[in-house]
C-alpha positions in Angstrom: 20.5 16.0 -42.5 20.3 12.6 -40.7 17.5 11.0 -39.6 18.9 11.0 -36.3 19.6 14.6 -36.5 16.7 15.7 -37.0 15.4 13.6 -34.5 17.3 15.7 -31.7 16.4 19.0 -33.1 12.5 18.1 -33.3 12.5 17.0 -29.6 14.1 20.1 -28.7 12.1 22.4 -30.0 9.5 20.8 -28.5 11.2 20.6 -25.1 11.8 25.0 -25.6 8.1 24.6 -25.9 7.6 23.1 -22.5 6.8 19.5 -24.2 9.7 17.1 -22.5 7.3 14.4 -22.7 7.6 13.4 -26.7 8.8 11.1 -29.0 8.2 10.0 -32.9 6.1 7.8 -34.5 7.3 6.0 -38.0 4.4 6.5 -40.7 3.1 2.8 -41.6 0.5 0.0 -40.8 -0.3 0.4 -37.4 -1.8 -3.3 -36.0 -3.7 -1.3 -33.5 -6.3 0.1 -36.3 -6.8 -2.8 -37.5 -10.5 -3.7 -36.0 -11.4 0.5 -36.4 -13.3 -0.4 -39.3 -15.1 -2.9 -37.6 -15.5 -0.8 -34.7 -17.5 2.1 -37.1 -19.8 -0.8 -38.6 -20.8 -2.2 -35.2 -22.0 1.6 -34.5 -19.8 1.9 -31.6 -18.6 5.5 -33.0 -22.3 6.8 -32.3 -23.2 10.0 -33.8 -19.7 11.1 -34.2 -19.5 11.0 -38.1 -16.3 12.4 -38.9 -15.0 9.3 -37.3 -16.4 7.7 -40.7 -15.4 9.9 -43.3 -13.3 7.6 -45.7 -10.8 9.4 -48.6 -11.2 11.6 -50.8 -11.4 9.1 -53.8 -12.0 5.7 -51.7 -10.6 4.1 -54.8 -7.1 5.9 -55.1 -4.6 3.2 -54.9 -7.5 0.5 -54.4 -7.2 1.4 -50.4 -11.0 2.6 -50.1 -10.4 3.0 -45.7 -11.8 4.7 -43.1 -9.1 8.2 -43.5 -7.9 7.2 -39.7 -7.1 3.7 -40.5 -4.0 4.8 -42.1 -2.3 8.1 -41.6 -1.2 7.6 -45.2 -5.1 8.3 -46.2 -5.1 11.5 -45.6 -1.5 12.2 -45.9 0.4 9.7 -48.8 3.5 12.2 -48.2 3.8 11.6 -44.6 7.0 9.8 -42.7 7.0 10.3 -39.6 5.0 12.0 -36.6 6.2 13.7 -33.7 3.6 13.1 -30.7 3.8 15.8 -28.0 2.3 15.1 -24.6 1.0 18.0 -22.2 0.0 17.0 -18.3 -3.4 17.9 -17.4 -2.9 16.6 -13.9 -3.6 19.4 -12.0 -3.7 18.8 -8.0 -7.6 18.6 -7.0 -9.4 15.7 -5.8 -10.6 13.1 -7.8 -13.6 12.2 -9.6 -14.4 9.6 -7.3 -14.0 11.0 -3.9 -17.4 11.9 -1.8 -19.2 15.2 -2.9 -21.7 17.4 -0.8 -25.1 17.4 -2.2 -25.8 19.8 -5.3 -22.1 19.3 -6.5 -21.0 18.1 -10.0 -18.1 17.3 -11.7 -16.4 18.7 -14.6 -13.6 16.5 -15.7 -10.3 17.6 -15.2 -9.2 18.3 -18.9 -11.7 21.2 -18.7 -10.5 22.9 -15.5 -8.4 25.4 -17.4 -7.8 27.0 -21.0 -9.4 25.1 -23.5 -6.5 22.6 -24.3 -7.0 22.7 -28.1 -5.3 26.5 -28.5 -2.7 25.7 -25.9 -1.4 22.7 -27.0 -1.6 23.8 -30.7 0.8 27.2 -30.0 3.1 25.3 -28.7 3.2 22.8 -31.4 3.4 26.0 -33.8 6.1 27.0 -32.1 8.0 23.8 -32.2 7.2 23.6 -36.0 8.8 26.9 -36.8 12.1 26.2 -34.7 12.2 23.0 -36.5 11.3 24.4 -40.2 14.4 25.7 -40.9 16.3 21.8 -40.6 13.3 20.2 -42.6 13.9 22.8 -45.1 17.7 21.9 -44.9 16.4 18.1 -45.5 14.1 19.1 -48.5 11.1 18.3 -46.9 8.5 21.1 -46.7 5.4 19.2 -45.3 3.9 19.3 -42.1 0.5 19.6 -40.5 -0.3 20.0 -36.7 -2.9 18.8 -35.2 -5.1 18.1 -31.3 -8.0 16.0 -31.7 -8.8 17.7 -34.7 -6.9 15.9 -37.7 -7.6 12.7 -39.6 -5.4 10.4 -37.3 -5.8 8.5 -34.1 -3.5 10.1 -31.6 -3.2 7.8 -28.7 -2.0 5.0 -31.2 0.5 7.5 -32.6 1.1 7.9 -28.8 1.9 4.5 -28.8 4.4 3.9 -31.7 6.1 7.2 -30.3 6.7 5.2 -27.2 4.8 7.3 -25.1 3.3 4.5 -23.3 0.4 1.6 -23.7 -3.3 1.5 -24.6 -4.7 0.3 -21.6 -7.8 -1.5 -20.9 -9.3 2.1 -20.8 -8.6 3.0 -24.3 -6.3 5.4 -22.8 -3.0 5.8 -23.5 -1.1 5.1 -20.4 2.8 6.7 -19.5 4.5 4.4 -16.9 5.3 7.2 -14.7 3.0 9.8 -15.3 0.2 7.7 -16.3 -3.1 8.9 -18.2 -4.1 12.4 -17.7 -2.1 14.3 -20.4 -3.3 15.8 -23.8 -1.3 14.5 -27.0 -0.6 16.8 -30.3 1.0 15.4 -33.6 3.0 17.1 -36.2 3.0 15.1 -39.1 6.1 15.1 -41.6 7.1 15.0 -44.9 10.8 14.0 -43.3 12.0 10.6 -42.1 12.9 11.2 -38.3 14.6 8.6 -36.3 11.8 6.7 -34.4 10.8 5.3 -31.2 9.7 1.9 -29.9 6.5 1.0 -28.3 6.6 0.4 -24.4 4.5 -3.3 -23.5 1.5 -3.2 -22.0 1.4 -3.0 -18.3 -2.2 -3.3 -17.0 -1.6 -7.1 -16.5 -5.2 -8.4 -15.3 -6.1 -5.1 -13.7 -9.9 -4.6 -14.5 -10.6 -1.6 -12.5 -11.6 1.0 -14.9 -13.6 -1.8 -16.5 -15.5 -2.5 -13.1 -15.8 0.9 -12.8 -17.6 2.6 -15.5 -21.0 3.1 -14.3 -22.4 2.8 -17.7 -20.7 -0.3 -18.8 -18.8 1.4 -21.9 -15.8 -0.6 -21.7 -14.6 -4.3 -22.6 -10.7 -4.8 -22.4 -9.0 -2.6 -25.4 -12.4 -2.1 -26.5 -15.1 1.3 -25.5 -18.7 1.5 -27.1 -19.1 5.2 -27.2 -22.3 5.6 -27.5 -22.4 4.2 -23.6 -19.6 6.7 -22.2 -20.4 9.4 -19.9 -18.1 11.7 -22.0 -19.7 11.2 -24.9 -23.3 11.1 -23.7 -22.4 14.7 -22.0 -20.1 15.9 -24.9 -20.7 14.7 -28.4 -24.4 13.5 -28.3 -26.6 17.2 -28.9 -30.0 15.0 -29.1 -31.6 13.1 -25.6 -29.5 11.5 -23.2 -31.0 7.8 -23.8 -33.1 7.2 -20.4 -31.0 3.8 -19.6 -27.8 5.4 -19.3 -29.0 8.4 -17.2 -28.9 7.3 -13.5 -25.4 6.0 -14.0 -24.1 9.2 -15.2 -24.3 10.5 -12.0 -23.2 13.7 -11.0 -21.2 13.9 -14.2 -21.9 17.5 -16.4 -18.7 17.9 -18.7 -16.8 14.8 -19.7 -16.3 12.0 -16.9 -12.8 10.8 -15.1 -13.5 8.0 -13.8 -12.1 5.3 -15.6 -8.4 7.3 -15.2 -9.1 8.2 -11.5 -9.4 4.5 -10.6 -6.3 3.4 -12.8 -3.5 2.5 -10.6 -0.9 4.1 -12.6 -2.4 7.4 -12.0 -2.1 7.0 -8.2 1.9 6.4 -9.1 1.9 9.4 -11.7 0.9 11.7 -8.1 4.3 10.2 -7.1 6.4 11.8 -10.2 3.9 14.8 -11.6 4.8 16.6 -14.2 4.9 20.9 -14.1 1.5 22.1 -15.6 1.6 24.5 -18.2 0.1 28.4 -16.6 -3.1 27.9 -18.9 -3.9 24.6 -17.5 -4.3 25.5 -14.0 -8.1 25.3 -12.9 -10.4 28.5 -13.3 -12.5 29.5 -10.5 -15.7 27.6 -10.3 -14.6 24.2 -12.3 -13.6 21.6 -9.1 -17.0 20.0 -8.2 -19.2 23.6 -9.2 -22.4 23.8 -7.2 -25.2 22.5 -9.9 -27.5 24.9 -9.1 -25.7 28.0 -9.5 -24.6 26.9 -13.3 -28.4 26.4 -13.6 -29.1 30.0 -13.5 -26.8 31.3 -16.3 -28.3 32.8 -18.7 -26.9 31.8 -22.1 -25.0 35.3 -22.2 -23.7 34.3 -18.8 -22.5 31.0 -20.6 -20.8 32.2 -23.2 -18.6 34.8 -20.4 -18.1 32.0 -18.4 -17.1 29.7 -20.6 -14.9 31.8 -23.0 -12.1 30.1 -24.4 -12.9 26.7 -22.2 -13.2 23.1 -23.7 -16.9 23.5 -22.2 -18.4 25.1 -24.6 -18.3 22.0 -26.5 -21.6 21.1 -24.7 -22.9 24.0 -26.0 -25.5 26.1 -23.8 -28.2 23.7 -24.4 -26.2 20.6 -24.0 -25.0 22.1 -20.4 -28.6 22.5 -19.5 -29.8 18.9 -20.1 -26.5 17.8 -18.5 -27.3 19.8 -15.4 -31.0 18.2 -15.4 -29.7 14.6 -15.2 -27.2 15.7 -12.6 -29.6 17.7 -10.2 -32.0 14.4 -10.8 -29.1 12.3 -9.8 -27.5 14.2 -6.5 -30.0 16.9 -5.5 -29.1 19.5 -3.4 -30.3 23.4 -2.3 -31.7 24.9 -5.4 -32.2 21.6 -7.4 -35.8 21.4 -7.8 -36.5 25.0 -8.2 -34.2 24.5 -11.1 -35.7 21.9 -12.8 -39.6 22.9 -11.8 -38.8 26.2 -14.1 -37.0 24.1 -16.5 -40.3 21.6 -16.7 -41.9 24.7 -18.3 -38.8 25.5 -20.8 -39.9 26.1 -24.5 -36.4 23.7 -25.3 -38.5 20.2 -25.4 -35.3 18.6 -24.6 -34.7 20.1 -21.5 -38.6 19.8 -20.6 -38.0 16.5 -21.0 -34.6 15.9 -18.7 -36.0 18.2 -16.3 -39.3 16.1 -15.5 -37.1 12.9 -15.5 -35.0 14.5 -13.0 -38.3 15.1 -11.0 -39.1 12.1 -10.8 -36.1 10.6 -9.9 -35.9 12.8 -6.9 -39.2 11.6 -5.8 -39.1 8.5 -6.7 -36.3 7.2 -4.2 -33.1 8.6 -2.0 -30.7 10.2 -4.5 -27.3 9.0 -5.2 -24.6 10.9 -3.5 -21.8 11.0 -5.5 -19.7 8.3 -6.7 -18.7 6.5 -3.9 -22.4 6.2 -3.3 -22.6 4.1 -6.5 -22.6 0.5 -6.2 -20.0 -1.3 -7.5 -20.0 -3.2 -11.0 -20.8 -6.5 -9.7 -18.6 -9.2 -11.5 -20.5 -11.7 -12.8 -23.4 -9.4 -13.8 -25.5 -9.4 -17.5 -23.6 -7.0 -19.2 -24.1 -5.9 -22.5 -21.5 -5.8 -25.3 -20.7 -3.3 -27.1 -21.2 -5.4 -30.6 -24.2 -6.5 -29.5 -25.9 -8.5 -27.7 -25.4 -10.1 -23.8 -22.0 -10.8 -22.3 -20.9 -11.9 -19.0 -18.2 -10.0 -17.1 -15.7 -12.2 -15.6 -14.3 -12.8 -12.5 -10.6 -10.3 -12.5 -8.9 -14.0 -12.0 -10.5 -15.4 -15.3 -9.6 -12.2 -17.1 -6.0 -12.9 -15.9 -6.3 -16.3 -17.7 -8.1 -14.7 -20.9 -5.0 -12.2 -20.9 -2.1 -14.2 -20.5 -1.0 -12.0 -17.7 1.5 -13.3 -14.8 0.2 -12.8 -11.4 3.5 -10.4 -11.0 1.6 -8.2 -13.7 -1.4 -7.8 -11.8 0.3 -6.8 -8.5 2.7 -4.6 -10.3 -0.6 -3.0 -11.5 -2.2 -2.8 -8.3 0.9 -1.6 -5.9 
């Protein structure tokens, strides 16, 4: 069977599945990965260590990379890679509008079923409509995989012509923009492939002015300053200097999306939202104080099959500390005065920080409250060391980017 054949079957089966949005990805060098080594030896990866686990036998055909520098690393059989998308862009507000005191924010990924089992089923699915073709082929091997495997899925994304990595790190659609989950089934089989689209964020520095925290350059995020990782994949201490500017955030943050342009345009074309997907009760802007008195039992209900039991129970509870310190309202400091007393050190400590805060000056009040990343500001850079942010018309410069770009961007 043609490549091309196959092709069209693979895409159907996914679009039976519910995944129109899809393409394929030929297995080889992608240019993108080239710095991620770099990237893991400046520390930006944080305490995610999987991130760094290198082959099997690092001297196996005198490669010795990172296993998600090349898809090859972990799979020398591979081909090709189909990359599925899945819209997470359920109608809500955004993470940026005004919220009442007491009111956090659970990024939107998390409003529904936790994405990893939905998104996997239907890749399943797709698989087994497509085996019997690949079988016709003589190729037997394929391996599914959300955010779990050994490959970098937004660049996949990207040589499956699913759209750009934007300034955010995000992989951006040109009509449905950012807020979509991606899955990859890699194959033994050679599949027809797709292009790349260009890169459309011009000299658009929003999400980069944006980020309370400072985690991003252009093309370039230090995780160990994003909110979503400091709320998600960090179990120890929030470090203190990144606390404030996490604001109201408890599970993951959406802020750098939310103020992207080409989301605003995606509300113009949205895509149908899979059943599991739409929000549970209790996860648009959930009133902090009332998620400070689960129990851990109550947790565990609550969160059952949800992407926010990722925090884990104890995670949830320091996140909830920073968040009452940061935008108070009814409840907040009996919360955090029984939480002073907890026999979890960790959330002692958050808890008396959160304290302080709240007596120490007016709270912030949400995002809007926040004052803007002020261009021209001591940053610092996520290899090390001070940078200065410049002005959006000298990144237009830096970038090459026409004037058209940035107002193409920005309307």
């Amino acid at each position: 069977m043609s490549p091309t054949a196959l092709r069209r079957l693979a895409l159907a089966a996914l679009e039976a599945e519910g995944l129109a949005l899809a393409g394929i990805a030929r297995v080889e060098e992608f240019p993108y990965l080239a710095h991620f080594a770099q990237w893991i030896a400046n520390g930006q990866h944080g305490e995610m260590a999987y991130l760094a686990r290198g082959r099997e036998d690092e001297n196996a055909g005198g490669r010795g990379q990172f296993l998600r520098e090349d898809i090859r690393n972990a799979f020398p059989w591979a081909r090709s890679v189909v990359c599925a998308a899945m819209s997470y862009d359920a109608p809500g507000p955004r993470s940026t509008e005004p919220r009442a005191p007491g009111r956090g924010w659970i990024a939107r990924y998390a409003w529904g079923d936790d994405y990893h089992e939905v998104l996997v089923a239907k890749l399943r699915a797709a698989a087994a409509r497509l085996a019997p073709a690949l079988r016709e082929a003589g190729s037997e091997g394929a391996r599914m995989y959300v955010d779990t495997g050994p490959l970098v899925e937004r660049v996949v994304g990207y040589h499956a012509g699913l759209g750009w990595i934007g300034k955010n790190t995000c992989l951006i659609h040109p009509r449905h923009g950012s807020f979509f989950f991606l899955g990859a089934i890699v194959l033994e089989a050679e599949l027809e492939a797709d292009s790349p689209l260009p890169d459309r964020c011009g000299s658009c520095t929003r999400c980069i002015d944006a980020c309370p925290t400072q985690a991003l350059a252009p093309y370039q995020m230090d995780a160990r300053r994003c909110i979503a990782y400091l709320n998600l994949e960090l179990r120890g201490p929030i470090p203190a200097e990144f606390r404030a500017g996490m604001g109201d955030n408890i599970i993951g943050c959406d802020i750098c999306q939310d103020v992207c342009p080409w989301n605003h345009k995606a509300e113009q074309a949205p895509v149908a939202l899979a059943p599991e997907l739409a929000p549970r009760p209790g996860r648009i802007a959930p009133e902090l104080a009332a998620l400070a008195e689960l129990s851990e039992e109550d947790y565990r209900r609550e969160f059952r099959g949800s992407a926010v039991k990722r925090a884990k129970y104890r995670g949830l509870r320091r996140n909830l500390a920073v968040a009452l310190g940061n935008h108070p309202g009814p409840g907040a400091r009996d919360a955090l005065e029984r939480w002073a007393q907890d026999a979890d050190a960790m959330v002692r400590e958050h808890a008396k920080w959160a304290l302080e805060r709240i007596d120490g000056r007016e709270p912030q009040r949400g995002y809007a409250a926040r004052p803007a990343f002020e261009r021209g500001a001591t940053a610092v850079d996520p290899a090390g060391g001070p940078r200065r942010q410049a002005p959006r018309q000298a990144n237009a410069q830096r970038d090459g980017a026409p004037r058209a770009a940035e107002e193409e961007c920005a309307h």
